[in-house]
C-alpha positions, 0 to 999 in steps of 0.5 A: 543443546543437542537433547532430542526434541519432543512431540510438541516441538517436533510439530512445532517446527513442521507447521513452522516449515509448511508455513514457510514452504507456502508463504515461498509459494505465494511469494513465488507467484506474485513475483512481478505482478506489480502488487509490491511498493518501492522496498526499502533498498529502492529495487522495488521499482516504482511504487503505483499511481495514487488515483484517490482523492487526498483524504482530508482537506484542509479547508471546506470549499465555498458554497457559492462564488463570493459576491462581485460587482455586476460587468458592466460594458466598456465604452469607447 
């Protein structure tokens, strides 16, 4: 366990720390953007608005109102 670690593991662990130093960095600056959900723990605050339609329906409108009976006038 405390043998040296070779070149391949060596750049291994630089790419593995830049990766982490600007995955910090993005999540860093998009600190309170609003672009994140609800977490898991709930102190995500409050997840956005949903402003599409649903996606599926479960049954097609109709075409054309159904057919009724003509209004006729109420006499007195």
């Amino acid at each position: 366990m405390t043998g040296q670690v070779g070149p391949r593991g060596l750049a291994i662990l630089v790419l593995a720390g830049i990766a982490g130093i600007l995955l910090a960095i993005l999540g860093w600056s998009q600190r309170g953007t609003g672009l994140v959900g609800t977490s898991v723990g709930g102190l995500g605050g409050p997840a956005p608005a949903r402003t599409a339609a649903p996606a599926h329906t479960s049954a097609p409108a109709p075409a054309t109102a159904p057919a009724s009976t003509p209004a006729t006038a109420t006499e007195p």
